[in-house]
DSSP file (Angstrom, degrees, kcal/mol; ACC not computed):
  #  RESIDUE AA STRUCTURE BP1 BP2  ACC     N-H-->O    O-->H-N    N-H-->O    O-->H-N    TCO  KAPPA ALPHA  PHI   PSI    X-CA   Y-CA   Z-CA
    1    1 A X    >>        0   0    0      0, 0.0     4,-2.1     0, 0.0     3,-1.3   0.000 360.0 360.0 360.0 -64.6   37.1   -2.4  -18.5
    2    2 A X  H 3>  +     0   0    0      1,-0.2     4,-2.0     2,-0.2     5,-0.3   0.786 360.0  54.9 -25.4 -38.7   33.9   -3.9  -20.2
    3    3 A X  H 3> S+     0   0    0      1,-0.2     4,-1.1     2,-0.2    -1,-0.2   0.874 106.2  48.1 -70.2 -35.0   34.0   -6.3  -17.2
    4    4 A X  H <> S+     0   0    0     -3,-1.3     4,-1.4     2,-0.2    -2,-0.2   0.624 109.9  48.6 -53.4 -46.5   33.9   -4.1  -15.0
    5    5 A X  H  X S+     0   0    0     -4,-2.1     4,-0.9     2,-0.2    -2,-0.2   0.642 109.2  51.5 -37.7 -42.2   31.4   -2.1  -16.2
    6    6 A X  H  X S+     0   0    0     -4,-2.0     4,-5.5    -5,-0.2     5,-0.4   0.973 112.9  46.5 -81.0 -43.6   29.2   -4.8  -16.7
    7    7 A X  H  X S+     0   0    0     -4,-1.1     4,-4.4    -5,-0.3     5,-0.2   0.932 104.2  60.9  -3.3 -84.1   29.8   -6.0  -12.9
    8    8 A X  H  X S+     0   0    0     -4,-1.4     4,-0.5     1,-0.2    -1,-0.2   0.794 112.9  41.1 -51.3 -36.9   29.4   -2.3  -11.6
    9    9 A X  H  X S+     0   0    0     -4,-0.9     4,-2.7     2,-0.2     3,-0.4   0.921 111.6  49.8 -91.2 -37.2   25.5   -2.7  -13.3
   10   10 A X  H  X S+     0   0    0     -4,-5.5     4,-1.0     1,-0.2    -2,-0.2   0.928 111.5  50.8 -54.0 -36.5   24.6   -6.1  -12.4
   11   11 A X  H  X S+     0   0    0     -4,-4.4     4,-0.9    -5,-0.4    -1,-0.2   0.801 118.1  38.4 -68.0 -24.2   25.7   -4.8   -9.0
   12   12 A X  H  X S+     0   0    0     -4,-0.5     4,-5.6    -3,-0.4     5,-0.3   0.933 112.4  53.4 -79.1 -67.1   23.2   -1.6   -9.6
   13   13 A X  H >X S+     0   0    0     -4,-2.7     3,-6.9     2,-0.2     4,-1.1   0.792 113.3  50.7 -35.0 -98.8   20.2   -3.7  -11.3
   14   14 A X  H >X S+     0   0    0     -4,-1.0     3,-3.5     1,-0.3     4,-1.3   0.460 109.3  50.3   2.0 -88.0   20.7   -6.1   -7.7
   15   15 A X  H 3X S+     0   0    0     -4,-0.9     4,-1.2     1,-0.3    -1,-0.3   0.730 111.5  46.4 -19.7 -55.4   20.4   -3.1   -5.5
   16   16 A X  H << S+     0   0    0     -3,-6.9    -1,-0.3    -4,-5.6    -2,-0.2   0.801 115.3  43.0 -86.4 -10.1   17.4   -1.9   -7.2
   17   17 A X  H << S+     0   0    0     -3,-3.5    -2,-0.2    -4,-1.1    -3,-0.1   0.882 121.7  37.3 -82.9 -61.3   15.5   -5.0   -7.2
   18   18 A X  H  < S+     0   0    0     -4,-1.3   128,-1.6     2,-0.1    -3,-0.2   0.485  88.7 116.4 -72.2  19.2   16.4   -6.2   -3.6
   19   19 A X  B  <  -a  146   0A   0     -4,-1.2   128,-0.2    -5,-0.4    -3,-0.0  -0.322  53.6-150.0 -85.9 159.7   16.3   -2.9   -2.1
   20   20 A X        -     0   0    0    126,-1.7    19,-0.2    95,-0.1   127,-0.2  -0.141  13.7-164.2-122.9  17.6   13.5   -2.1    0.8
   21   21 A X        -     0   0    0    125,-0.2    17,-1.5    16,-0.1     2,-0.3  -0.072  11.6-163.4 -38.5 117.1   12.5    1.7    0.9
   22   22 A X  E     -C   37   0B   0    126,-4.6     2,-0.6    15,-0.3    15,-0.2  -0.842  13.8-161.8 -56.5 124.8   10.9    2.5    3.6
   23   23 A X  E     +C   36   0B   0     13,-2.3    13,-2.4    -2,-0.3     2,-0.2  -0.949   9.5 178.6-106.8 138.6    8.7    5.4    4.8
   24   24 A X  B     +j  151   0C   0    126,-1.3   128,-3.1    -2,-0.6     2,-0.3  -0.734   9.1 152.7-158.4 133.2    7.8    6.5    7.9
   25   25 A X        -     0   0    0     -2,-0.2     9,-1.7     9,-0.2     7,-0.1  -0.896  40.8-101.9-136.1 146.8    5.9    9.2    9.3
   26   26 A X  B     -M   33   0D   0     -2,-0.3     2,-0.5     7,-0.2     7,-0.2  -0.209  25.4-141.6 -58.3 157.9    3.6   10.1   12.8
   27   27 A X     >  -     0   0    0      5,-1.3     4,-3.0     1,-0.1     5,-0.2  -0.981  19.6-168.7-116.1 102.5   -0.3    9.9   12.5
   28   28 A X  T  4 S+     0   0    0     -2,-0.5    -1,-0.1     1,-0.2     5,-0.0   0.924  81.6  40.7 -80.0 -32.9   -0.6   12.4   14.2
   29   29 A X  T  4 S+     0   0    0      1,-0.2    -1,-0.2    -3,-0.1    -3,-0.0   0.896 123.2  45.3 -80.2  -2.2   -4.5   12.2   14.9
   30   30 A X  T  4 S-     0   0    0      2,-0.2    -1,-0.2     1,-0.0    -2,-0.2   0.759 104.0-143.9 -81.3 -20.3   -3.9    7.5   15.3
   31   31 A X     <  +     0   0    0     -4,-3.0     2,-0.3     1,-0.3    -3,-0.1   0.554  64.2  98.0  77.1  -5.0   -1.0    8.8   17.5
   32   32 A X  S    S-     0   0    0     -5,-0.2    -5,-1.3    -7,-0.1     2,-0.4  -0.753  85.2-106.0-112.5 179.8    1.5    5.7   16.3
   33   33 A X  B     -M   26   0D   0     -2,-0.3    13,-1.8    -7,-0.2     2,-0.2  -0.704  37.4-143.5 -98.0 166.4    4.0    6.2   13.6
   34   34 A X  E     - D   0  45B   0     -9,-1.7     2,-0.4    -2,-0.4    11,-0.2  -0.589   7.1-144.2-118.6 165.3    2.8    4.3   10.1
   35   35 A X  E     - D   0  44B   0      9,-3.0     9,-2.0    -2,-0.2     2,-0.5  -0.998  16.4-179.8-131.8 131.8    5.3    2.5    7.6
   36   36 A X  E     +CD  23  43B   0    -13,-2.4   -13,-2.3    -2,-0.4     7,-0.3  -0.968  25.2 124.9-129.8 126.5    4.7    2.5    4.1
   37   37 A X  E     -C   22   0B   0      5,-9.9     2,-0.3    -2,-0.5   -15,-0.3  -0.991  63.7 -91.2-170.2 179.5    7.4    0.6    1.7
   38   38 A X  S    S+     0   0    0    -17,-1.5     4,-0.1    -2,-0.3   -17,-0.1   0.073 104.7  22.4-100.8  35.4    7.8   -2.1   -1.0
   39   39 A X  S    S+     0   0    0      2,-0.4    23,-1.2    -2,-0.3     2,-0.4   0.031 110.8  41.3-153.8 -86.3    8.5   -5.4    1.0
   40   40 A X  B    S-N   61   0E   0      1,-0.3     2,-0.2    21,-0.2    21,-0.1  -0.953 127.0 -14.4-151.4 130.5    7.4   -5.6    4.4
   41   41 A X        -     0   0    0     19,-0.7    -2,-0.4    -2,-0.4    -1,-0.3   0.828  62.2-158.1 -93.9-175.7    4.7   -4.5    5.2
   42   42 A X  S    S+     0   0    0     18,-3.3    -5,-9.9     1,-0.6     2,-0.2   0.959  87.5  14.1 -68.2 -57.6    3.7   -2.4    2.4
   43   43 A X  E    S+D   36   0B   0     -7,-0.3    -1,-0.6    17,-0.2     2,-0.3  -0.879  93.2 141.3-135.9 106.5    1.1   -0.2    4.7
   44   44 A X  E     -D   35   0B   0     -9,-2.0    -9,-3.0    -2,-0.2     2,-0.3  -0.974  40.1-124.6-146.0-173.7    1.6   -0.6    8.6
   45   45 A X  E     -DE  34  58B   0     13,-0.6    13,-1.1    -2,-0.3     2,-0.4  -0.902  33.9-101.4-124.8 157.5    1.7    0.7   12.2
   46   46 A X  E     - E   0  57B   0    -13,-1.8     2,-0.5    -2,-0.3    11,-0.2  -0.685  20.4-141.8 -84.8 114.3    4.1    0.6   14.8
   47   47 A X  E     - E   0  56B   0      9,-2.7     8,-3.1    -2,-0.4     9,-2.2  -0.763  29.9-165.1-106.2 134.5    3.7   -1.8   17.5
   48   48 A X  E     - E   0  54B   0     -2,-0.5     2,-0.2     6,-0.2     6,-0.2  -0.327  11.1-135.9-119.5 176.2    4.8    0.3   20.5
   49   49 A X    >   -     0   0    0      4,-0.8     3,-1.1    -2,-0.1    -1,-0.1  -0.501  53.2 -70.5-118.8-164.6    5.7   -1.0   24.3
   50   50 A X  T 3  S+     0   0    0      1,-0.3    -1,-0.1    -2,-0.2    -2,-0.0   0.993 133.9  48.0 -42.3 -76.7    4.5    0.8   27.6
   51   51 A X  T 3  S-     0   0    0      1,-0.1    -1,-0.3    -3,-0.1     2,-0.2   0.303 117.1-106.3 -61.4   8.4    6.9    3.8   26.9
   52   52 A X    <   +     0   0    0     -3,-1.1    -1,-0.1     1,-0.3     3,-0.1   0.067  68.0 151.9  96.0 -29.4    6.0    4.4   23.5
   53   53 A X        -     0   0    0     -2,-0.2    -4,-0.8     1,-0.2     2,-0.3  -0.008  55.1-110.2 -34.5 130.4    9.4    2.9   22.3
   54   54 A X  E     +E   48   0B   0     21,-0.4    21,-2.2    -6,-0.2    -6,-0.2  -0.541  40.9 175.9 -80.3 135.1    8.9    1.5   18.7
   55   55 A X  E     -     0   0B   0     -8,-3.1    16,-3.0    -2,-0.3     2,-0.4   0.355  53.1 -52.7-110.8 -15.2    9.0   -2.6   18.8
   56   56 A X  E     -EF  47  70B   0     -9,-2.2    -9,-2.7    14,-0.3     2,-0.5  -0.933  57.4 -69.4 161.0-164.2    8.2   -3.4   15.5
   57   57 A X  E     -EF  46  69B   0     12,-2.9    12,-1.7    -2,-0.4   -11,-0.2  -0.727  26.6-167.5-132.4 168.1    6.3   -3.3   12.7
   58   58 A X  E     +EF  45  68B   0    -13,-1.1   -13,-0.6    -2,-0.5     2,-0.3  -0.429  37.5  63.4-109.6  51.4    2.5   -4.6   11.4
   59   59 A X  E    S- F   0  67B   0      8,-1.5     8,-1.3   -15,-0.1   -18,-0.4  -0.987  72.1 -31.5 153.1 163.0    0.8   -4.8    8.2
   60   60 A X  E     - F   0  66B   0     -2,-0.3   -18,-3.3   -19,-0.2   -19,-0.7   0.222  44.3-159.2 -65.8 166.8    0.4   -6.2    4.5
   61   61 A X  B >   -N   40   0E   0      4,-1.5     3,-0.8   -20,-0.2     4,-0.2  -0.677  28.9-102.4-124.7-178.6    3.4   -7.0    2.5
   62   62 A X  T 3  S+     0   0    0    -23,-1.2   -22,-0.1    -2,-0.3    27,-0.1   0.632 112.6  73.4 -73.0  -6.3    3.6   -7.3   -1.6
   63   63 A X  T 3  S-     0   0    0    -24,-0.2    27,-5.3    25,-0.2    28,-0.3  -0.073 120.4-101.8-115.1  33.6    3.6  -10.8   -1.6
   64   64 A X  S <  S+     0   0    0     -3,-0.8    27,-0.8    25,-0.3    25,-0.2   0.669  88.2  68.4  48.5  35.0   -0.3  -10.7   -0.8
   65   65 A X  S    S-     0   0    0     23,-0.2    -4,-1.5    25,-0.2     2,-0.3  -0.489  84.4 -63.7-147.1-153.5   -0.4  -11.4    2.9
   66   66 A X  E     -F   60   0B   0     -6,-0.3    22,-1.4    -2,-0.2     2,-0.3  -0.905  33.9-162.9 -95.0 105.1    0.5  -10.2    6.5
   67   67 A X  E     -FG  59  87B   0     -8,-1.3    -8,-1.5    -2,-0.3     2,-0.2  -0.943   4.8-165.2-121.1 170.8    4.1   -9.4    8.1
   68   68 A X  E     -FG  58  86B   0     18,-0.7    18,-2.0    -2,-0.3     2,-0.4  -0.909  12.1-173.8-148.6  91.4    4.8   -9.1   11.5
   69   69 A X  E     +FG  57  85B   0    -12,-1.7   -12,-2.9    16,-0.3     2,-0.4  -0.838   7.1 174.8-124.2 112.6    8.1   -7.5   11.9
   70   70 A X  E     -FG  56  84B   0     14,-1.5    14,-2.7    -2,-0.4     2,-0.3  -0.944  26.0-143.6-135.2 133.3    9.8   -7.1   15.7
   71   71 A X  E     - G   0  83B   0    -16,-3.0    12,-0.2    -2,-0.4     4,-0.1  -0.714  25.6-132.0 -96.0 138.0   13.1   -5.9   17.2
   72   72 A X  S    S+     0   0    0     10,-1.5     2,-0.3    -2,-0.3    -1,-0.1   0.338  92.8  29.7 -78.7  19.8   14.0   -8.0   20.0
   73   73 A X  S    S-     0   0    0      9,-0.1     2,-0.1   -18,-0.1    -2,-0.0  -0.854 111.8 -74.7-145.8-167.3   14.7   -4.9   22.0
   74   74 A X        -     0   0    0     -2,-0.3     2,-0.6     1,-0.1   -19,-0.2  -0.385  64.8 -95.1 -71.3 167.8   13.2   -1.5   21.7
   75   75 A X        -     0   0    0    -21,-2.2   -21,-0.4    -4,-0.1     2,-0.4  -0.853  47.9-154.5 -93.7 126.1   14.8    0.3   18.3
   76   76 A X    >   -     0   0    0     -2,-0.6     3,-1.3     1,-0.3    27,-0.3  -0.894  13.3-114.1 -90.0 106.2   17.6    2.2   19.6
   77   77 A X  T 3  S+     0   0    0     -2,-0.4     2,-2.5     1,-0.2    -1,-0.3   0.463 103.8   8.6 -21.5 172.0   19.2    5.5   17.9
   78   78 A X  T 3  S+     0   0    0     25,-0.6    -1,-0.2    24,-0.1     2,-0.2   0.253 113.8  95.4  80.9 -40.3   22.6    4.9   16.8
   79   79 A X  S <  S-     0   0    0     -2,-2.5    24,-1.7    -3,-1.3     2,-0.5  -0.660  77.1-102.3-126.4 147.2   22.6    0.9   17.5
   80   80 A X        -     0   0    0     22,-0.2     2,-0.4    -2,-0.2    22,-0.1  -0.794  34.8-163.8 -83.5 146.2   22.0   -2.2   15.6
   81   81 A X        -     0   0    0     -2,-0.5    20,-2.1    20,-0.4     2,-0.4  -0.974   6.2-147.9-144.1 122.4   18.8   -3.4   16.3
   82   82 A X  E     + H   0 100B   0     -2,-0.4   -10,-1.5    18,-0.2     2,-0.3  -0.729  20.2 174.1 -84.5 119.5   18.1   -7.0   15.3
   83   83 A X  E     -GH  71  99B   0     16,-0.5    16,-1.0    -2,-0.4     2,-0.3  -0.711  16.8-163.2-142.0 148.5   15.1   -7.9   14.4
   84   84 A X  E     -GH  70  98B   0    -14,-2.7   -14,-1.5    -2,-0.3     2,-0.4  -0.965  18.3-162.4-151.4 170.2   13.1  -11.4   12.9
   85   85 A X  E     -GH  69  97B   0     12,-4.1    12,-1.5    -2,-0.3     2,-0.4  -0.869  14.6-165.0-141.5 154.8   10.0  -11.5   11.4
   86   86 A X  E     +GH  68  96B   0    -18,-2.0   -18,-0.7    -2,-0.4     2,-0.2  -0.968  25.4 125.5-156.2 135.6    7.4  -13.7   10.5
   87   87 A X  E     -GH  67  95B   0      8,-1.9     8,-1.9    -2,-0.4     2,-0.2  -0.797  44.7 -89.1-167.7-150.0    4.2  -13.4    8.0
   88   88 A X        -     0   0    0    -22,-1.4     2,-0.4     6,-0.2   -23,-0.2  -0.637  22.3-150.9-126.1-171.2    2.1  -15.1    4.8
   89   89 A X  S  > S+     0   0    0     -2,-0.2     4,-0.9   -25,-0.2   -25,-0.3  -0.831  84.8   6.1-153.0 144.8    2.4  -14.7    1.1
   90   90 A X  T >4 S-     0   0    0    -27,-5.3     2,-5.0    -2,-0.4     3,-0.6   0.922 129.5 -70.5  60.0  51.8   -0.5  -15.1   -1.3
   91   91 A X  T 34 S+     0   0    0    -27,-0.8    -1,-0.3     1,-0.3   -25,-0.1  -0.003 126.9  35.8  68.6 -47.3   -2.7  -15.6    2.1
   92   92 A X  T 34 S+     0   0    0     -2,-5.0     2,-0.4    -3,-0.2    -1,-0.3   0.714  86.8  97.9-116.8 -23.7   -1.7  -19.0    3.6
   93   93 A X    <<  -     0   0    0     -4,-0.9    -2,-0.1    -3,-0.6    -1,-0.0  -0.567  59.2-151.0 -92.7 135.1    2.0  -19.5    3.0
   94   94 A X        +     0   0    0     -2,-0.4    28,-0.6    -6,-0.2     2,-0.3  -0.138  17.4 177.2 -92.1 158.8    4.1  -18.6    5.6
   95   95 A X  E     -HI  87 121B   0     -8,-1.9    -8,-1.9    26,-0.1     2,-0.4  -0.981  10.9-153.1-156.9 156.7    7.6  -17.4    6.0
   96   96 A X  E     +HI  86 120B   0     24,-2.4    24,-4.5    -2,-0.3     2,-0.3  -0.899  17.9 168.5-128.6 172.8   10.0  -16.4    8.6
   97   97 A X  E     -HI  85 119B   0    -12,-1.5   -12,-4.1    -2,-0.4    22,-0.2  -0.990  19.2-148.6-166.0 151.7   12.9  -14.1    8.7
   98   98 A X  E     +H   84   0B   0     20,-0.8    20,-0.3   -14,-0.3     2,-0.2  -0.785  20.6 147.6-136.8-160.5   15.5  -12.2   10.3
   99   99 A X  E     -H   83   0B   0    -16,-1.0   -16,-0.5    -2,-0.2     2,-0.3  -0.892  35.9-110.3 175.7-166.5   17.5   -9.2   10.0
  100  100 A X  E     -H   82   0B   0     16,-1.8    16,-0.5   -18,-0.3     2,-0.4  -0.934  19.3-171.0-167.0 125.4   19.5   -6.1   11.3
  101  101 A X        -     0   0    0    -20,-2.1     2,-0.5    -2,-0.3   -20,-0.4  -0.848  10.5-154.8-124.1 128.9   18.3   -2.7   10.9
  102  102 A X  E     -K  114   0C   0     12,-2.4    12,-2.2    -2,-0.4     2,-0.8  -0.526  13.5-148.5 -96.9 142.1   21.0    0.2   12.0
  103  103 A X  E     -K  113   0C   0    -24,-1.7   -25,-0.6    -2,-0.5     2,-0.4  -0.759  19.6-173.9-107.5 103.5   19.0    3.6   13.0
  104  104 A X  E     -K  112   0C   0      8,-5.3     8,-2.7    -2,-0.8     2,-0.5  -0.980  20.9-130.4-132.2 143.6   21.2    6.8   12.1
  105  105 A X  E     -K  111   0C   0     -2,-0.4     6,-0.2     6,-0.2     2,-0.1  -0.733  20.7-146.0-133.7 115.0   20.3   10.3   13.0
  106  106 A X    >   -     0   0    0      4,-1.2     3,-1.7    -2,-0.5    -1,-0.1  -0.335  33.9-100.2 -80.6 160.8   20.5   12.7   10.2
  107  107 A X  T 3  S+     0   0    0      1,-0.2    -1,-0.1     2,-0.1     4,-0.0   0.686 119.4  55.6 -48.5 -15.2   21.5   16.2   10.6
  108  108 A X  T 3  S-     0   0    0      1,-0.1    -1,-0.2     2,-0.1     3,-0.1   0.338 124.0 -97.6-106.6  18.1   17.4   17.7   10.6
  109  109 A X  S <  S+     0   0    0     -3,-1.7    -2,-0.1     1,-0.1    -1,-0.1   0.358  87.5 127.3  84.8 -17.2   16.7   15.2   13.5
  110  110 A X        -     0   0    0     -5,-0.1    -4,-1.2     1,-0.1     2,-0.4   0.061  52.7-126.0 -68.1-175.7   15.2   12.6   11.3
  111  111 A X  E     -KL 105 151C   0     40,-2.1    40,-5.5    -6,-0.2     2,-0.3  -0.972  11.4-156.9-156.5 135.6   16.3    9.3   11.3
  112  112 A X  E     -KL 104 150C   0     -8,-2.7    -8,-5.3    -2,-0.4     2,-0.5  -0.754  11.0-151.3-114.6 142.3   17.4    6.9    8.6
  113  113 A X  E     -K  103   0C   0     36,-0.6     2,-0.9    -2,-0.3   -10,-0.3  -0.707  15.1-177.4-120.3 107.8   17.1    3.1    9.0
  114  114 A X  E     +K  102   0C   0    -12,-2.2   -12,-2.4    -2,-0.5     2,-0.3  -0.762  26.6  91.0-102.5 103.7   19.7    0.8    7.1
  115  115 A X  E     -B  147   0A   0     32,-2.4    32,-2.9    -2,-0.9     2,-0.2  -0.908  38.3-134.9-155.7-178.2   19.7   -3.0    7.1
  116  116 A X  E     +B  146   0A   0    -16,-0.5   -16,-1.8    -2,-0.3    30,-0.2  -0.904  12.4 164.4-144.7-167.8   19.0   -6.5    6.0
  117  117 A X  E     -B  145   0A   0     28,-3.3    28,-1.5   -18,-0.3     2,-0.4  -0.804  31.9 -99.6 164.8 158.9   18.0   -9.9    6.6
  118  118 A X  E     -B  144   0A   0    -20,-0.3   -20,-0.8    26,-0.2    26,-0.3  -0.998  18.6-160.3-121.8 133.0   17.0  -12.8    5.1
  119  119 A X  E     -I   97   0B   0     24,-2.0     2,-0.4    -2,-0.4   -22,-0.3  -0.442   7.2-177.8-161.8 102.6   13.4  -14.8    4.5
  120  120 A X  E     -I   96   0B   0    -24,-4.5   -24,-2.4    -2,-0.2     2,-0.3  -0.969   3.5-171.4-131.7 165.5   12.9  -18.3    3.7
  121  121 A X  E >>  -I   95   0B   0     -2,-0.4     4,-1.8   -26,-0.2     3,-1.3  -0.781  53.3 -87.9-132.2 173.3    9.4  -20.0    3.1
  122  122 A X  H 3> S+     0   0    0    -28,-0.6     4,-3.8    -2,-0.3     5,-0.2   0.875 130.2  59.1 -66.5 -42.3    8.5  -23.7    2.6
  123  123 A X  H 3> S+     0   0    0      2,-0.2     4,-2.4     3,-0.2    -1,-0.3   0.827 100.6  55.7 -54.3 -25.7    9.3  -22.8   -1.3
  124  124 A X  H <> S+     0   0    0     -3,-1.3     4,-1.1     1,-0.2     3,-0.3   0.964 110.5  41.2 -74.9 -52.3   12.7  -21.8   -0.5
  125  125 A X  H >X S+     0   0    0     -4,-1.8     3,-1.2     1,-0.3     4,-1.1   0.888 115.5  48.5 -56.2 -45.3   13.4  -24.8    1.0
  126  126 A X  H 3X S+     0   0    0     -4,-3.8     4,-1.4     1,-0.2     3,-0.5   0.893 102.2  67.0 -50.3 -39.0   11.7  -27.0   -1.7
  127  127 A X  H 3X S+     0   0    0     -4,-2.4     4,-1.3    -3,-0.3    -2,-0.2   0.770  97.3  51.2 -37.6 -42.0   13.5  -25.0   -4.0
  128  128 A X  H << S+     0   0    0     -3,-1.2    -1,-0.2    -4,-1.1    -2,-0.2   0.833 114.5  41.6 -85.3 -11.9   16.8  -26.6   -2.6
  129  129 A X  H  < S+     0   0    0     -4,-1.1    -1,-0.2    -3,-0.5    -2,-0.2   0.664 126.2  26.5-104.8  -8.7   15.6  -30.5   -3.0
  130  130 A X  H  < S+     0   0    0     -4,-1.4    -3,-0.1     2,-0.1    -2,-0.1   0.644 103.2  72.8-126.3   0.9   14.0  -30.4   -6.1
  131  131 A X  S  < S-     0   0    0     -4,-1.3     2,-0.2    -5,-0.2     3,-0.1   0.019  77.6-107.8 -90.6-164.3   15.3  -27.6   -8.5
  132  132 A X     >  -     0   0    0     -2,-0.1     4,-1.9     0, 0.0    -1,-0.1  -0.632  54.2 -77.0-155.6 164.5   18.8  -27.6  -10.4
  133  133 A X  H  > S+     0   0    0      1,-0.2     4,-3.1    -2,-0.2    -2,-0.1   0.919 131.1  51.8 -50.9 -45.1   21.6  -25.3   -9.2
  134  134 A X  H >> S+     0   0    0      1,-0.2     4,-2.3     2,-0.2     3,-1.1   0.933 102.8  60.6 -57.3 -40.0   20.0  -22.0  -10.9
  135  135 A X  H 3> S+     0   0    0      1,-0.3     4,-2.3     2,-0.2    -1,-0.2   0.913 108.1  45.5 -19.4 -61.4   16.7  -22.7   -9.2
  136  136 A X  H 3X S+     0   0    0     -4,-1.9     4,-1.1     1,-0.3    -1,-0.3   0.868 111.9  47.9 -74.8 -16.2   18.8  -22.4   -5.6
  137  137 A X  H XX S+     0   0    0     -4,-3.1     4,-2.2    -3,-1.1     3,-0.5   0.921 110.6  52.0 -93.8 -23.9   20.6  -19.4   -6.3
  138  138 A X  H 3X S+     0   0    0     -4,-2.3     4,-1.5     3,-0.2    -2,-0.2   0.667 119.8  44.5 -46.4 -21.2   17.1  -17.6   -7.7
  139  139 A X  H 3< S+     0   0    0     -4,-2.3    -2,-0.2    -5,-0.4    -1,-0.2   0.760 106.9  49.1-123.9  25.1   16.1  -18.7   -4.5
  140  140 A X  H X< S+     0   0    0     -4,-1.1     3,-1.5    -3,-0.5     4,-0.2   0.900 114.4  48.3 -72.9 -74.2   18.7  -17.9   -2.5
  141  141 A X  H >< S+     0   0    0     -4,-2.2     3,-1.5     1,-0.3    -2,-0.2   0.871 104.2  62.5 -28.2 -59.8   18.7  -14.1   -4.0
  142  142 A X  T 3< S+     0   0    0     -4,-1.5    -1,-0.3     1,-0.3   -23,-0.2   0.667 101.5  54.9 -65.8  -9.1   15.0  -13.9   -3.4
  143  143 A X  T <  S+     0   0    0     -3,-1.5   -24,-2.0    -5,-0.2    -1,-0.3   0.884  87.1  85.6 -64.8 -44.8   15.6  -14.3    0.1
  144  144 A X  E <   - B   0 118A   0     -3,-1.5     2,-0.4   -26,-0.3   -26,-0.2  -0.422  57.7-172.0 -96.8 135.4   18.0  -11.6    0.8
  145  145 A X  E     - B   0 117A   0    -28,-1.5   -28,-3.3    -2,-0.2     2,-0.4  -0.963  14.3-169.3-157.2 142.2   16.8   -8.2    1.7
  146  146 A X  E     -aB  19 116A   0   -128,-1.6  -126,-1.7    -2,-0.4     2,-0.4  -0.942  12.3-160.5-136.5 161.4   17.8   -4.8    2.3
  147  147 A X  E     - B   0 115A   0    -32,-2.9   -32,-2.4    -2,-0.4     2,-0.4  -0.939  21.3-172.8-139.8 140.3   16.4   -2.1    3.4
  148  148 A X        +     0   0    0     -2,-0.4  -126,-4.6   -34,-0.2   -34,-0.2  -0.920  16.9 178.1-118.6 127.7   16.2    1.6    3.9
  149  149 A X        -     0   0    0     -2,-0.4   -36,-0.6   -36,-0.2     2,-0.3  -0.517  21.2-150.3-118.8-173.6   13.7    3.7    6.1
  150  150 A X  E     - L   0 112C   0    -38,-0.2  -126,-1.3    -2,-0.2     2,-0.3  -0.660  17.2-156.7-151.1  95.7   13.2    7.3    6.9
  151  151 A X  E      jL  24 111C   0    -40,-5.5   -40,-2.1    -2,-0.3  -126,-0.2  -0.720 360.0 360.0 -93.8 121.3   11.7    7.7   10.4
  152  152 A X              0   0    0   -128,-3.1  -127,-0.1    -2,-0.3    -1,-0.1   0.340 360.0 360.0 -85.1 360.0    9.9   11.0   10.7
């Protein structure tokens, strides 16, 4: 029972670090919809196609830099919509990433966005040739991300 318990909280603790809340709401007078949430980006806008159809997203991340976050179609109700992403940390180090977010349409018309994906930077990778095993599984974990949005 203790094992289980303890399990059941590491599994919570996880959850709460790597998790990805999203916000997102019109501007009404900038006219795109804006993102606010704690991994990437923090604070952005919605980079939109001809039709108005959201393609991805713009704008600083926590890690002191830039992301540049794009579904390789428009994002579609309903659908997984696949995404990869690419941006800096601390100003010059780069990282890329990709990911899945699935777009599901609550009962008040809003729309909730649920996914992941995962990140690596020239540290993850250093991580695996010169660190000892915990090294690669902190920096395996630090990789992995999920996320939740709220499309208004």
């Amino acid at each position: 029972m203790k094992k289980l318990l303890l399990i059941l909280v590491v599994f919570g603790i996880a959850v709460a670090v790597f998790s990805e809340p999203l916000l997102v709401w019109p501007d009404k007078t900038h006219g795109k919809p804006l993102v606010a949430g704690l991994y990437s980006p923090v604070y952005g806008e919605a980079k939109l196609d001809v039709f108005g159809n959201i393609t991805g997203w713009t704008g600083p991340n926590l890690g002191l830099g830039w992301t540049w976050k794009t579904y390789f179609s428009p994002l579609e109700l309903q659908k997984v919509n696949f995404y990869y992403e690419f941006g800096t940390n601390v100003v010059i180090f780069p990282y890329i990433g990709v990911g899945f977010d699935y777009a599901l349409v609550l009962q008040n018309n809003q729309t909730l966005l649920v996914g992941a994906g995962a990140s690596a930077s020239p540290f993850t990778v250093l991580g695996f040739f010169f660190e000892g095993p915990a090294a690669i599984l902190s920096s395996v974990l630090s990789s992995v991300i999920l996320s939740v949005a709220v499309v208004f």
